[in-house]
N, C-alpha and C positions, 0 to 999 in steps of 0.2 A: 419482451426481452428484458436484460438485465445487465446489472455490472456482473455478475453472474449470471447464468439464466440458460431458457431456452424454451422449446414449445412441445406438447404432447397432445395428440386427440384419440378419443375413444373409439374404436371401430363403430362400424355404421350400426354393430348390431343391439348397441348397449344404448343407443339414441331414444327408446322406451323410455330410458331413465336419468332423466337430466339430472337428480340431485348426485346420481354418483356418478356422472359422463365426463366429467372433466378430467381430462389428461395433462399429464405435467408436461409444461413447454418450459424449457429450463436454463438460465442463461447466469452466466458466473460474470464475476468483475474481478478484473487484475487490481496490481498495487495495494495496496491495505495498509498502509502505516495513515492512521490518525490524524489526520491532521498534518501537526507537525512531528508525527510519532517518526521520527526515522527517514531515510531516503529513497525513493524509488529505486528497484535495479529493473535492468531489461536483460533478461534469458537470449542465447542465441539460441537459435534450431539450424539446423545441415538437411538439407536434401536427401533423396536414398539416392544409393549407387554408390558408389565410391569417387572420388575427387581427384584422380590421378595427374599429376600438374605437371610431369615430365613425359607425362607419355606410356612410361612402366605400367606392366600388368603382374610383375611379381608378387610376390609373397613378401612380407615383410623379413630384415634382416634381423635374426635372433642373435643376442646379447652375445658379444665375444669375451672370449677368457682368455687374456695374455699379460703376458709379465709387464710391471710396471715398476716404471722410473720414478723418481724425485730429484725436482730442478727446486733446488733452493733461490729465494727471491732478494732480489738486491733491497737493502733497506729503505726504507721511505711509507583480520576481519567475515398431550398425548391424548394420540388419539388411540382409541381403543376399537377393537372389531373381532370378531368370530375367527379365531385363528384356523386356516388353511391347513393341512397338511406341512410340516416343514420339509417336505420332498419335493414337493410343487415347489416351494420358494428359492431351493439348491437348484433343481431342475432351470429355474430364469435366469439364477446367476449363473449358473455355469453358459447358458445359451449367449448372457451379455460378453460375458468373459472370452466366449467365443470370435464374436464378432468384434471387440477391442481388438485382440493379438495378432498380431504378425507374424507370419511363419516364421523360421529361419531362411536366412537365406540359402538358394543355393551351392552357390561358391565358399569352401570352407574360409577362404581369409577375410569373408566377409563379416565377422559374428555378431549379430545383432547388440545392442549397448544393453540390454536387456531381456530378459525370457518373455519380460509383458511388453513390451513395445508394442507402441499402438501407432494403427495407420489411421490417420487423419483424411476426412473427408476430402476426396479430391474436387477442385474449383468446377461448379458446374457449368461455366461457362462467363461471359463477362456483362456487366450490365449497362442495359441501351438508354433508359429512362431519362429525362431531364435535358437540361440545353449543355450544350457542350461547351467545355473553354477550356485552356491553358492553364494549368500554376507551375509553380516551383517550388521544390523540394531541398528541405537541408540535406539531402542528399549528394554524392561525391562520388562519380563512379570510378571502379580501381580496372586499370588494365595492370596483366600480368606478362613477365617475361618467363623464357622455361628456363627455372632452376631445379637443381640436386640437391634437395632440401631433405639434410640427416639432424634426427634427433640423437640427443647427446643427456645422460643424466647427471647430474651436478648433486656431490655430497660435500658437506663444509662440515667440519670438524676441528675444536667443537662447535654443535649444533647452535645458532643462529636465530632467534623468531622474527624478526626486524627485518620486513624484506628491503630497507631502505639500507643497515646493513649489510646485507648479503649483496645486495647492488653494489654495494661501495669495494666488497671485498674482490665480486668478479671485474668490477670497472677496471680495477688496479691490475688483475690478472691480464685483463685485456692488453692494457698499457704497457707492462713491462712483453707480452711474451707475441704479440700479434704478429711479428714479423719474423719472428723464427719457429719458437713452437704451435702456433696456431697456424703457421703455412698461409698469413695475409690472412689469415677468415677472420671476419667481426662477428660474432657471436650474438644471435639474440636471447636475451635474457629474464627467464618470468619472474623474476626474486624470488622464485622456489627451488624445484628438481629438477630444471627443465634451460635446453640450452638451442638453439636451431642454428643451424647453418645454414649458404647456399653454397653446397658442393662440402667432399669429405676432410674433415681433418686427417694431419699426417702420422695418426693414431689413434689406434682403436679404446685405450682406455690410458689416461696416467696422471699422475698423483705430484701438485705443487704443494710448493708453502707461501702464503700471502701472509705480510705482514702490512698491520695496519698504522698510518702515521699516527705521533703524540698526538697530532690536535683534536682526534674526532674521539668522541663520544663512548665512553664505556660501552661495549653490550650486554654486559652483567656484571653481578654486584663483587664477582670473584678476582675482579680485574682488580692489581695493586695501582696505586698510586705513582706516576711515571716512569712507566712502564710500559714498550709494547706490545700488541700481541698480537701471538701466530695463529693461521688460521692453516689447517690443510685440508685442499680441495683437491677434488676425485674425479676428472671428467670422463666420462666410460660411455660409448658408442650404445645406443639404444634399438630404433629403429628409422625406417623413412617414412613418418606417418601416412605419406599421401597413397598412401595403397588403405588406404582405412576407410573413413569416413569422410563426404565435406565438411562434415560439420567439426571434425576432426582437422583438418585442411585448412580451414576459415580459423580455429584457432591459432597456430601457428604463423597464419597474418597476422593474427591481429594481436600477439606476441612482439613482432617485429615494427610494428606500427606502433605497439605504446614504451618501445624500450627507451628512446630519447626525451619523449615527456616525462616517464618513470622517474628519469636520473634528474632533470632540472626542475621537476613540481613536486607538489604534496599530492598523494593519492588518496584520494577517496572512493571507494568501490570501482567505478568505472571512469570516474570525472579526476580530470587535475588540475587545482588551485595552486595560485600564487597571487604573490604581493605586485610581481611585473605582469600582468594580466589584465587588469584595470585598477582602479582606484578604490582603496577601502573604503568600508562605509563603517559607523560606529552603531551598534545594535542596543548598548547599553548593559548595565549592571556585569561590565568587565568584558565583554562580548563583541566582538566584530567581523564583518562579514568580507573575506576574498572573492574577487570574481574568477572562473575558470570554464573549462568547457568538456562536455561528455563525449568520447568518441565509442564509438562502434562499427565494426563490419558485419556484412548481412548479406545473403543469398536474398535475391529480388530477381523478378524478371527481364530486369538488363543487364543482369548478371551482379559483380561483387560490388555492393556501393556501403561508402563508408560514410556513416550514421555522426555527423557534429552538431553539437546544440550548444548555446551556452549555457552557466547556468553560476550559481553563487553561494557559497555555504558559508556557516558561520564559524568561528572559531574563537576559541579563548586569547584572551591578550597576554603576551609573556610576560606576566607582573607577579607579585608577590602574593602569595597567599593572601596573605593580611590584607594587602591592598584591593587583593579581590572580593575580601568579606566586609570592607569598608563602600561598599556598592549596596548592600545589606542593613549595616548598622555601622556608626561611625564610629562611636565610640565603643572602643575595643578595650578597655580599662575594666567595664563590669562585663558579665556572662548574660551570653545572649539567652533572651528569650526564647522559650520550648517552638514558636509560632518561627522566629527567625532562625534558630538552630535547625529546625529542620526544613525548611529554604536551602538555606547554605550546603546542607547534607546533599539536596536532593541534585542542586546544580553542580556538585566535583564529583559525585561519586562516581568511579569508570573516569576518573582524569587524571594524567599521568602530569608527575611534577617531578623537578630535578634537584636530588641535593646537593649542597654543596659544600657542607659542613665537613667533610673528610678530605679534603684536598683535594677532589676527584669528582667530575659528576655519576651521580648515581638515580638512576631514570626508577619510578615507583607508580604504582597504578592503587590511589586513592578507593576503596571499600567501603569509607563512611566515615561519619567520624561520632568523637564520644559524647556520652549525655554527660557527662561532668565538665567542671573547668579541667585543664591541663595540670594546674597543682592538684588534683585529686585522682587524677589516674595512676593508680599503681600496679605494677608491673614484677615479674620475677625475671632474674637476672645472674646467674651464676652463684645459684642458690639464694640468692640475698630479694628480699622486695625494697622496690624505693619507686620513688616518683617519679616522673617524664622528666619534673624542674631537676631532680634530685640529679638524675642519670646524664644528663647533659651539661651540667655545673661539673659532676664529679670525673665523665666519662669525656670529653669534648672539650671543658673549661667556658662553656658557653652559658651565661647568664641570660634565662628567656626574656622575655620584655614581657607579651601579652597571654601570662601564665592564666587568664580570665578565661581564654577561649577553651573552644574543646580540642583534641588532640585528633588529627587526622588518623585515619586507621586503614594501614594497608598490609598487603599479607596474604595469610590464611585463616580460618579456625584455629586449625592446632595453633601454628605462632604468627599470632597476631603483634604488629609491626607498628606503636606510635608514634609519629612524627610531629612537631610543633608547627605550626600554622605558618611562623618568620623565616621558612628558610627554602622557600622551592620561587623558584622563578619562570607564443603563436607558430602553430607550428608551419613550416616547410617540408612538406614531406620529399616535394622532389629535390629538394637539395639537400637531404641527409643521406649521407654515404652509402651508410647501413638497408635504407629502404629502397633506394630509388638504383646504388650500382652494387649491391652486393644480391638482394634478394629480388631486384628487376620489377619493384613493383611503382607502377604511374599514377598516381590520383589526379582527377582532375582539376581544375582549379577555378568553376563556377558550379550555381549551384543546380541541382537539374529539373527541366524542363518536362511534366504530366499529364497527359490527357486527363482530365478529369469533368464531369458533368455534375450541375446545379437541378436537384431534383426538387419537383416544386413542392408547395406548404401545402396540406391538408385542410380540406374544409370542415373548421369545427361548429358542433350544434351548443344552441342555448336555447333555454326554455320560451317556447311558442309567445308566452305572455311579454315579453317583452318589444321593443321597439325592435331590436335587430336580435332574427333567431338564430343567425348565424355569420360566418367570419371568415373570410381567407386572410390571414396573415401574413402581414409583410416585412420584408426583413426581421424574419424571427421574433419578433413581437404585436403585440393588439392590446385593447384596456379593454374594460370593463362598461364603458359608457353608452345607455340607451343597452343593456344586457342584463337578464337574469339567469341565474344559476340553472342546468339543467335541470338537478333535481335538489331543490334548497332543502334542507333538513329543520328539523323542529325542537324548539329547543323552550319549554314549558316552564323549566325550575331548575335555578341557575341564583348566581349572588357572587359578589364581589369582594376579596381581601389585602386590603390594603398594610403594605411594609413598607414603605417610602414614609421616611417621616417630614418632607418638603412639602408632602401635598396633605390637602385637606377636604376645600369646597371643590376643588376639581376633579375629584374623583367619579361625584356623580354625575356630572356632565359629560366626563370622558367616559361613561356607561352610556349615558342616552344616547352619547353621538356612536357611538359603536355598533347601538343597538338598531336604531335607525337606519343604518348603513346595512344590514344583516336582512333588515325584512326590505328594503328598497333592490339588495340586489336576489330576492327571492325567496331568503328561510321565512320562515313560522316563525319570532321572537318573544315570546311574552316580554311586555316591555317593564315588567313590573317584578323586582328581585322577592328572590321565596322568603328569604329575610333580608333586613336590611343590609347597607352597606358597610361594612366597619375597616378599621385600621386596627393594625395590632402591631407590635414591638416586635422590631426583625432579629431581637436574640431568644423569639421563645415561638419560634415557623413551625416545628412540630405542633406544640400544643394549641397555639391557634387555629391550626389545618385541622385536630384530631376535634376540636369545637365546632367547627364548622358541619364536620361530619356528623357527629352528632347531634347537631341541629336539624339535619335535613333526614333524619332515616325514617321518619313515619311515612303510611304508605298516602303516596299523593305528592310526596313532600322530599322524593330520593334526589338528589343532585343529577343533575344531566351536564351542566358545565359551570366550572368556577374558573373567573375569571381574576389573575391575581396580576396587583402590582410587584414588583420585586423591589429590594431593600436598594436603599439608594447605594450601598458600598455592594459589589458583581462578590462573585463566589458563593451564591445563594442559589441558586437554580440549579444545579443539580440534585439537591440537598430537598428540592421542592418537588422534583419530580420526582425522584424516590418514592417518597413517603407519600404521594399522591396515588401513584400510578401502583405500589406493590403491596403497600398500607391500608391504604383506604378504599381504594378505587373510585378515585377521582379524576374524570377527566377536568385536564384544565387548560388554560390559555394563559399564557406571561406575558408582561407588556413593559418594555422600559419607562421607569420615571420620566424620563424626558420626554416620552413622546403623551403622556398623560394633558398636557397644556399646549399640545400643539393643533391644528388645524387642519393638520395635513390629511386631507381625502383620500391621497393614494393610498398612507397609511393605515386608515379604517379599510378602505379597500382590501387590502392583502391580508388585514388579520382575518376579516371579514370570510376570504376565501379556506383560511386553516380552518375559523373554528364552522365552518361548514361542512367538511370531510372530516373531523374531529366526531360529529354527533350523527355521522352515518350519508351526507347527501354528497351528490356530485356536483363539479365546478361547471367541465363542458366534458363531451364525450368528441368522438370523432363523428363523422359524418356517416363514412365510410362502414363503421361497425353497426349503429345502426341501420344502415338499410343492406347490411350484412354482404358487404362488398370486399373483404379482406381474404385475402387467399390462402387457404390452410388454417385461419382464424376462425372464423365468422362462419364457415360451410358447416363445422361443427363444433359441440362444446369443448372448449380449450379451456387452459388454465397457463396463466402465463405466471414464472417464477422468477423472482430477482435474489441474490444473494451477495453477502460480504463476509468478508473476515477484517476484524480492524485490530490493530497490536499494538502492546505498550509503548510508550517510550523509549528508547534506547537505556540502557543501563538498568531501567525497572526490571529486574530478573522474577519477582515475587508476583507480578499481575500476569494474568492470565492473558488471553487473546480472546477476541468476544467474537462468535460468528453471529447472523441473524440471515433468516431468508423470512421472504414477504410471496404472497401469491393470491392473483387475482382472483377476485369472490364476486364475480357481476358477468358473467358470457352473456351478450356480447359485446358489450360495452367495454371491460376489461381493465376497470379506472379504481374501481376498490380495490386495496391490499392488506389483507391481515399479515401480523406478522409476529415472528417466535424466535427467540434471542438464546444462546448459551453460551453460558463459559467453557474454554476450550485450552490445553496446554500451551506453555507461552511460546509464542510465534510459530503456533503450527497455522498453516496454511487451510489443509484439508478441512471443510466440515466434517466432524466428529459424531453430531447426532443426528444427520438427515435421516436416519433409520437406527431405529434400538428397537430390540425387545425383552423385555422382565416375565420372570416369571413370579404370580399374585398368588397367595396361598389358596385365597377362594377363587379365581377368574382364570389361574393357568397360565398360560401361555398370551402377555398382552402386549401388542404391537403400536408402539408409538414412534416421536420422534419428532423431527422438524417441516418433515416434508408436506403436511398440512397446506470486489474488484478486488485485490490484486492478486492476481495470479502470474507467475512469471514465463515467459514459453516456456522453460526449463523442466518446471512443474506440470506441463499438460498433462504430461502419458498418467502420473500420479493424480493427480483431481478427477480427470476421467473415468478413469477404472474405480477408484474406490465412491467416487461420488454417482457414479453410474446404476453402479451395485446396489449403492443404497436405495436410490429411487425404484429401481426393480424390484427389491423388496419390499419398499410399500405400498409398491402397489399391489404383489400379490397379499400382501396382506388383508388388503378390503375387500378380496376375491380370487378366487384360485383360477388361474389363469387372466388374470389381468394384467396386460403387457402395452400400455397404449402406446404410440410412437414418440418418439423426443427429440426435438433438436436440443444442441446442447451449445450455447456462447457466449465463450470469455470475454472480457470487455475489458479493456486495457486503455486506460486513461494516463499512464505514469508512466510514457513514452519519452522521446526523444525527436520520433516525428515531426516538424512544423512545412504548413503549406502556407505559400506566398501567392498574392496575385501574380500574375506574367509583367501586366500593365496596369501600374495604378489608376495610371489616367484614362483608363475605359469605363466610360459611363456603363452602368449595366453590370458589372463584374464585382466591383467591390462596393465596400458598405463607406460610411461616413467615415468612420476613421481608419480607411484604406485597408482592410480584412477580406480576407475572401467571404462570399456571401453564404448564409444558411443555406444546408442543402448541399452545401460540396460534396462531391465523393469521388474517392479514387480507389479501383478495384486492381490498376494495369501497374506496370514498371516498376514500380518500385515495392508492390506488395510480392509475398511469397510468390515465388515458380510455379507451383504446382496445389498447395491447398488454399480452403477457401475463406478467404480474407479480404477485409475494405475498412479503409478509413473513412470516418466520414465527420463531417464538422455542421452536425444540425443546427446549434446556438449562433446569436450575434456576440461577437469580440465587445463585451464589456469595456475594457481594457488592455493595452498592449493585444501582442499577435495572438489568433485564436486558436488556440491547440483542439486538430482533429482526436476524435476517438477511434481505438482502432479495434476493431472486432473479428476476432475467429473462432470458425465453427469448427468445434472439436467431435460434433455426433449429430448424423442429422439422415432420422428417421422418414422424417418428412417431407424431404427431396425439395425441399425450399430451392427456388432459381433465384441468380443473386441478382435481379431487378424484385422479386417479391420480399427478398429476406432485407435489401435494402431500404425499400421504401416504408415496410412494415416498422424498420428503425428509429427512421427518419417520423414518420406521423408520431410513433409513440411519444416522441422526444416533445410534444406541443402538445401532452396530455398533466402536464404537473399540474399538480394542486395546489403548489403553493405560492407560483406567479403567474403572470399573462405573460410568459418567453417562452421561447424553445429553451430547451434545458442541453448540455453537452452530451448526459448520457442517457440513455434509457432511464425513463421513472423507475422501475422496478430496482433499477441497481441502486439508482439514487435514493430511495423508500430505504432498499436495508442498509445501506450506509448510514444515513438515518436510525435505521433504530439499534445497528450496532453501537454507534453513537452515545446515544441515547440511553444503551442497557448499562456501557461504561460507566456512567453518573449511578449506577446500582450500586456498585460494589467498589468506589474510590472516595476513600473519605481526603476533600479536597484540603485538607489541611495535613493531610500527612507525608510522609518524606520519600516515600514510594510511591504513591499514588492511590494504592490498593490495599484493601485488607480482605480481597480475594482469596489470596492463598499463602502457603508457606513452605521456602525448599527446604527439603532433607537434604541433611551434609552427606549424612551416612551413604545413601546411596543417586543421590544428585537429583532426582526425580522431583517433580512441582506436583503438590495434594491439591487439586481445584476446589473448591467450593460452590457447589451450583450459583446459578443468581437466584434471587428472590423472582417469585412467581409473579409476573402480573397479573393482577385480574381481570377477570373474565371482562366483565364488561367492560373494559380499558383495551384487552389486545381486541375486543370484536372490530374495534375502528382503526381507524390509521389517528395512533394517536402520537406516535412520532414524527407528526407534520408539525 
């Protein structure tokens, strides 16, 4: 399985032919921002049926058209193969595409949210496995009362984008008219088009004027200088959604549940921050971090339970420009350097600053800014060119100070906009009116209580020659001691290069003891380098790497593995794997300077274990797999698949999104993963090239592709279908009629979920630092009603609470029971290669996170201001041009060389 992923096996008939038997089992992984590329969101899903909360089985009310009044207001975010028939290949898709859709429904007021709507595997029942206990969930169950819940549409004029705005403009509409024209109703409010009631207002549509106080805040640039302004809003009767969907139904809670955090915090997608919340922390270079907390409601089998976490995001300090480029370079008198300049570029660009130079604030969303100082920007201006300094001396009377810097740049293309650096600067649900006596809704107010089972650790195997050939793990961890590798790899001609210019004599000693450690815990190591050991100058990493290569290409004499120091100043490793991995084809190993003079065992230990699965050999396998004990694994040849998509950073509009899937190449072991990386449009979700086909002037018709985490529920039905499809067609591609079965499972890590012990103090229950134990899972209560889903928290908590992972299967050919599809999980999870832990997700998803990772470092030149020199958008017609990534070579992607 995988952060994506899922499983496929070949009918019984094709078992003659184990090199093409493997069928794709195939498992996706949610969330996908990078690291710190951006922030999790979590998708709702609605149950089928309809959601009817008062009882009604009507039809929804169609839009009424009646005369409207005006009450004026009192002042105040490739593989190649024998192409098939292309009839046989329509022929599968269309049979997949089948099996995806859901009919319409019966009842015309029902209409499906789509023509592809897919039905999801229903839960095949719950699972037994493991010892049983108690946790608790940040879960909050909602009891409802029966209201008359009418949707209302909301037009503001003029148009609005600030939904902190638009809050402010209906707050006020609230305030002056609740007790005569609203007929007592408190209004919930989304900060868009959308208004809920419980029970009808004393009018079907009509038309205020809200005017907004002196003190707040311009919402465009059109606004005079003290002056108020009128807003006229439109409230016109829509429908009563709950004849709809629930999942239509559950929006409108939870509508009404974030209207009063809306108006007192900062919103962030789904979470809201503030400074009364906890206590700031300082992040540095002008940066600090608010605490706040994420809510959501959610259909679960105890019915509506409302989703709270905490959580903490960063934000900019409201300081001066200048004093935020003063975090950068202090001295703001000369023009910053190309290397600082575009720093500074990369950290405001997508940052909105206020002027305040026209008497008025004027709110501006930052674009970039100039490669010149500010005295050299020049500009045209009612026919005339003059300078930034020129135009605000002549235009403003404003004398700049630090005319050095470059000129902020916001705007557009056509007119581009420069600014000077010096001048921009818990809830109560039941005691809210609105929640608890207008719309009858109860939350509870502890957190809830889960059956959940501790499934036990798999027994792993290690090679017979050792003292101990095998291991039950305890508390999600074991070492290495008195153990050798299942199958140790061999590694004949190899050599070492040093960029650290601290070390000298310790280089080679920190080779001997590495090496030692390599054949002690079972590889083959020649202990003797092809050539010597050398140090080279870390400003010239290409041409000493492209020497080295060229030292080693006679035959006898090809590199199997270089093992390099890295430069004692970081932002060098990417830049080494590159040119290793899509250059040269060098496998290789990196080791921090620091740990070059240390002693540390463990540490030889774990490198020990990478560059083992680096040159081909296995760490441990399961027990289980070899004596071919896995159910729907191990009966037949499988192929198990992991996949990711990883995204730029926020604001980098010019880099691509990198997907990468990995797939197991060892049945029945199922511990090797080759793996195949591409660039994809920016922040698209979908893999893009799990299936291509080109047509070759001489070959025809040639079928390639990739098929050799985050996804959000929202996007199921879309990953599903198009990523379904793909795989259907490669497979008939290696053969016409080749359709082997698949399960297919999202893996969703960038949740909101957290599970607690019941009882700290129960020996047996939790781990050392009071965590629930490896193994938890929970299938009941709080997971979906009806499809089939489990969280489960394989890993020991590092640190702080352990966050479960949660897994669903979106296709599942293979009729997996969720005691097998559970367990299968769980073992996988205490198969990584690259420590002696359980890991939180499945390897597989973890591998291509990994080498989406990994492929990143391909195409971002780390010195630049975007990131990436990937790609480049057209203004013209808005569209991002990809540039493939560079190829790795062959015998680089043969290994898992992204361990």
């Amino acid at each position: 399985m995988s952060r994506r992923g899922g499983g496929g096996r070949r009918p019984d008939s094709r078992l003659d032919q184990p090199t093409q038997a493997r069928a794709p089992s195939f498992q996706r992984g949610g969330g996908g921002a990078a690291g710190p590329r951006g922030r999790g969101r979590q998708g709702q899903r609605g149950g089928a049926g309809s959601g009817s909360h008062s009882g009604s089985g009507a039809a929804p009310s169609s839009p009424h058209t009646a005369s409207t009044s005006t009450e004026p207001a009192p002042s105040s975010p490739s593989v190649s193969a024998s192409a098939p028939s292309s009839s046989s290949v329509s022929t599968l898709v269309e049979e997949t595409e089948q099996k995806l859709t859901l009919a319409a429904p019966a009842a015309a007021t029902l209409p499906p949210s789509s023509s592809r709507a897919v039905r999801l595997p229903v839960r095949p029942g719950f699972g037994t496995r493991g010892r049983k206990c108690v946790v608790r969930a940040n879960h909050f169950m909602v009891q409802l009362a029966k209201r008359d819940i009418h949707h209302y549409d909301v037009s503001i004029d003029p148009e609005v984008t600030s939904q902190k705005i638009n809050r402010e403009i209906i707050s006020q509409l609230i305030n002056l008219y609740r007790l005569t024209n609203l007929g007592e109703r408190i209004p919930a409010y989304d900060g868009m088009k959308s208004i809920y009631t419980a029970g009808p207002l004393p009018f079907e549509s009509k038309e205020f004027i809200i005017t907004l106080p002196d003190s707040d805040p311009r919402p465009s640039s059109s606004a005079s200088p003290g002056t108020e302004r009128q807003f006229r809003v439109v409230i016109r009767l829509a429908s009563q959604p709950y004849v709809y969907t629930l999942q239509k139904f559950i929006q409108v809670l939870d509508v009404v549940l974030r209207a009063a955090p809306s108006e007192k915090h900062t919103v962030v997608g789904r979470s809201f921050f503030s400074t009364d919340l906890g206590p700031m922390g300082q992040l540095g270079d002008g940066i600090e971090y608010w605490r706040g907390y994420f809510q959501s409601l959610r259909p679960t089998q105890f019915g509506l339970s409302l989703n709270i976490d905490v959580s903490a995001s960063s934000f900019y300090k409201p300081i001066l420009v200048t004093e935020f480029v003063q975090y950068y370079c202090s001295d703001l008198s000369r023009p910053l350097s190309d290397q600082v300049r575009l720093k500074v570029k990369k950290a405001l660009k997508g940052i909105k600053v206020v002027l305040r130079h026209m008497g008025y604030n004027l709110s501006c969303k930052i674009t970039g800014i100039t490669s010149q100082p500010m005295s050299q920007v020049m500009f045209t201006c009612d026919n005339e060119t003059r300078s930034v300094v020129q135009y605000f001396l002549e235009k403003h009377k404003i004398a700049l100070q630090f005319t050095s810097l470059p000129a902020l740049e916001a705007g557009t293309e056509e007119r581009r906009i420069y600014l000077p650096m010096e001048m921009a600067r818990e809830n109560a649900y039941n005691e809210d009116t609105l929640v608890n006596n207008k719309f009858g809704i109860q939350v509870a107010d502890g957190l809830t209580s889960v059956d959940a089972r501790i499934l036990p650790a798999p027994m792993l195997k290690y090679h017979k020659s050792g003292r101990e050939a095998s291991v039950n793990p305890d508390f999600g961890q074991w070492n290495m001691i008195n153990k050798k590798m299942f199958n140790g790899g061999t590694v004949q001609v190899w050599t070492c290069m040093n960029f650290s210019t601290r070390l000298n004599h310790d280089v080679s000693g920190f080779c001997q003891r590495l090496v030692d450690m390599c054949n002690k815990k079972g590889m083959v190591f020649n202990p003797r380098p092809v050539i010597p050991i050398s140090s080279s100058n870390p400003n010239q990493i290409e041409k000493a790497l492209v020497d080295v290569r060229n030292k080693t290409t006679q035959p006898g004499k090809q590199l199997q593995l270089l093992i390099i120091i890295l430069p004692d100043v970081s932002r060098s490793y990417g830049r080494i794997k590159r040119v290793c991995e899509t250059e040269l084809g060098i496998v290789s190993q990196c080791c921090q300077p620091k740990h070059v003079s240390s002693g540390n065992m463990q540490y030889f230990e774990n490198v020990a274990l990478k560059i083992n699965v680096k040159v081909g050999g296995r760490n441990t396998v399961l027990d289980d797999a070899v004596q071919k004990r896995i159910p729907l694994v191990t009966d037949r040849p499988t192929i198990i698949f992991g996949a990711d998509v990883t995204h730029p950073q926020p604001g980098e509009d010019s880099s691509p999104s990198i997907a990468a899937v990995v797939a197991s190449m060892d049945w029945p072991e199922v511990t090797k993963y080759r793996g195949l990386v591409s660039a994809q449009a920016h922040n698209e979700e979908i893999i893009q090239d799990l299936y291509k086909s080109i047509k070759d002037p001489q070959r025809g018709l040639v079928h390639g592709g990739m098929i050799r985490d985050g996804v959000s529920e929202g996007q199921f039905s879309q990953v599903l279908l198009h990523e379904m499809n793909a795989i259907r067609q490669a497979c008939a591609s290696i053969e016409e009629g080749y359709a082997p079965p698949v399960t297919f499972v999202v893996v969703q890590k960038r949740h909101h979920t957290r599970l607690f012990p019941a009882d700290h103090n129960r020996h047996g229950l939790t781990d050392k630092r009071g965590n629930i134990l490896p193994g938890t899972v929970v299938d009941t209560q709080i997971c979906h009603p009806t499809e089939f889903d489990f969280y489960l928290n394989s890993h020991a908590g590092i640190q702080g609470t352990s966050r479960p992972t949660h897994y669903h299967v979106l296709y599942d050919e293979n009729r997996f029971t969720a005691d097998d599809l559970q367990m299968l999980t769980n073992n996988l999870c205490y198969t990584y290669a690259r420590c002696t832990r359980s890991v939180s997700i499945v390897p597989p998803a973890y591998y291509a996170r990994l080498a989406a990772f990994r492929a990143r470092f391909y195409i971002e030149d780390e010195t630049s201001a975007g990131g990436s020199t990937g790609g480049t958008r057209s203004t013209a017609e808005g569209s991002l041009a990809i540039r493939p990534l560079p190829v790795i070579k062959d015998n680089v992607k043969d290994v898992m060389f992204y361990c």
